[in-house]
Backbone bond lengths (Angstrom), bond angles and torsions (degrees), N, CA, C in turn:
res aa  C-N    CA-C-N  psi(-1)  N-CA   C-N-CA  omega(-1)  CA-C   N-CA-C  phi
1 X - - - 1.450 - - 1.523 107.81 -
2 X 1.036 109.79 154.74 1.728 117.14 -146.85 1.664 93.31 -120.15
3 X 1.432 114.19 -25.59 1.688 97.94 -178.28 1.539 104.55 -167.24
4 X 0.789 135.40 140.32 1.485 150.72 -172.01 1.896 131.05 -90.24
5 X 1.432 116.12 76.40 1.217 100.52 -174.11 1.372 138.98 -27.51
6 X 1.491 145.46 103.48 1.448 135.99 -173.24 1.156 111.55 -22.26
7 X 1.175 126.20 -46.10 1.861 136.79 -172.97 1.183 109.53 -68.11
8 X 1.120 133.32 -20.11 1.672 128.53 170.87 1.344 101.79 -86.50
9 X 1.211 126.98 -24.12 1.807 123.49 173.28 1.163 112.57 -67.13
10 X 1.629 125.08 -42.64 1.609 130.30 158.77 1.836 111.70 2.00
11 X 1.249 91.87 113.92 1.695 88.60 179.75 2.131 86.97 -121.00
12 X 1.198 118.01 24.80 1.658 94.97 153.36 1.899 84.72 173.87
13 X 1.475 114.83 175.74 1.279 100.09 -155.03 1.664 94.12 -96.25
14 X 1.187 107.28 -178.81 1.557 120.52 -165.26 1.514 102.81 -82.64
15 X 1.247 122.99 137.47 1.430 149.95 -164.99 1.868 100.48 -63.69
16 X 1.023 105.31 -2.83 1.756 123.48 179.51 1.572 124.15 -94.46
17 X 1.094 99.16 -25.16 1.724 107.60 -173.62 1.690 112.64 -100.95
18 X 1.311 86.88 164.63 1.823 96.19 -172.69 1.636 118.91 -41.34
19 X 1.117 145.22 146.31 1.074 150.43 129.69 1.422 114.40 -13.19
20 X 1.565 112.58 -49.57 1.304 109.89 -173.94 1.968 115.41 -102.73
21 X 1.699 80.83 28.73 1.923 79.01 177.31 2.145 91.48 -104.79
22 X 1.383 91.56 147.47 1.622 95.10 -179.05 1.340 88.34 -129.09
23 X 1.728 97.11 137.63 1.223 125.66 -162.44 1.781 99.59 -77.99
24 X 1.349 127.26 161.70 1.514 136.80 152.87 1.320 107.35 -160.59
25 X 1.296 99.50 125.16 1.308 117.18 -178.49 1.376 119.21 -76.81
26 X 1.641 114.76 131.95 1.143 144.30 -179.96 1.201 99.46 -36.79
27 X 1.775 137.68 -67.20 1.061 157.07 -87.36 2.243 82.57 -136.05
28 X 0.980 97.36 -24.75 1.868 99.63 -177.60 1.413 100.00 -89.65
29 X 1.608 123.01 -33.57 1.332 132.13 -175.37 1.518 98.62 -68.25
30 X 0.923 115.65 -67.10 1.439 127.10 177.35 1.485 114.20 -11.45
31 X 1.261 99.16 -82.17 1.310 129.39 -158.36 1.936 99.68 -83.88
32 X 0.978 117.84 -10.62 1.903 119.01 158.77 1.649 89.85 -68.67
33 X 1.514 113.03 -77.90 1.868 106.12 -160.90 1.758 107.73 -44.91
34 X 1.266 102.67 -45.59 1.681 101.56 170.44 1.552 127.77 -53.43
35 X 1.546 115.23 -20.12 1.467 108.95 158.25 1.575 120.09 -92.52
36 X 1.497 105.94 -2.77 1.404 88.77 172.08 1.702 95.12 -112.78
37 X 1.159 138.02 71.11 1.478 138.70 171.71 1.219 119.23 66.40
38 X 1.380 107.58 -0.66 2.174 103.96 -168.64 1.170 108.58 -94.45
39 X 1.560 144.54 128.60 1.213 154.24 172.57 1.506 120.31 -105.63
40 X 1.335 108.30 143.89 1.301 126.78 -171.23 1.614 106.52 -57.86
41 X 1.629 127.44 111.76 1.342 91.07 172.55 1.683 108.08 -125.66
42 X 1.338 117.63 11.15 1.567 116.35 156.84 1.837 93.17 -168.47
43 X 1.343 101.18 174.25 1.111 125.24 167.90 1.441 125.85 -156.52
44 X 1.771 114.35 162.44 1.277 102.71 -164.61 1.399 102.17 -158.13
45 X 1.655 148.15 146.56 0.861 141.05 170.62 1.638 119.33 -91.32
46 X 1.294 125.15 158.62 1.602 119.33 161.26 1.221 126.94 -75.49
47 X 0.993 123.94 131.22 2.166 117.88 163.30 1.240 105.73 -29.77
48 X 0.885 110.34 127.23 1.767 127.60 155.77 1.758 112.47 -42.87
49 X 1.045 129.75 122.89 1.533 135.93 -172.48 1.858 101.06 -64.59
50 X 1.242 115.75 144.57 1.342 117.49 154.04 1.516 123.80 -41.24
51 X 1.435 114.36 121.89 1.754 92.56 166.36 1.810 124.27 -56.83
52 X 1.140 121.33 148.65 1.323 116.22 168.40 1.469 107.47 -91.86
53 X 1.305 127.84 161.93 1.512 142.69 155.54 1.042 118.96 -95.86
């Protein structure tokens, strides 16, 4: 893998989201598929949503 979305570096969730969103880190996911044989082979983030009014 050639480059690393900022958002998988996230070590706790963004000061913006619900109270009732619980954070898990990219970086713990990772590294579970990597002990059972699965390797990273790209990654990608989503567009950011429109704000609503």
């Amino acid at each position: 893998m050639h480059s690393i979305p900022v958002a998988a570096l996230a070590t706790a969730s963004a000061p913006t989201v619900s109270d009732r969103y619980q954070f898990i880190s990219s970086q713990d996911i990772i590294n579970k598929f990597s002990e059972h044989g699965w390797q990273l082979n790209s990654a990608s983030v989503a567009a950011p949503r429109a704000a609503t009014v």
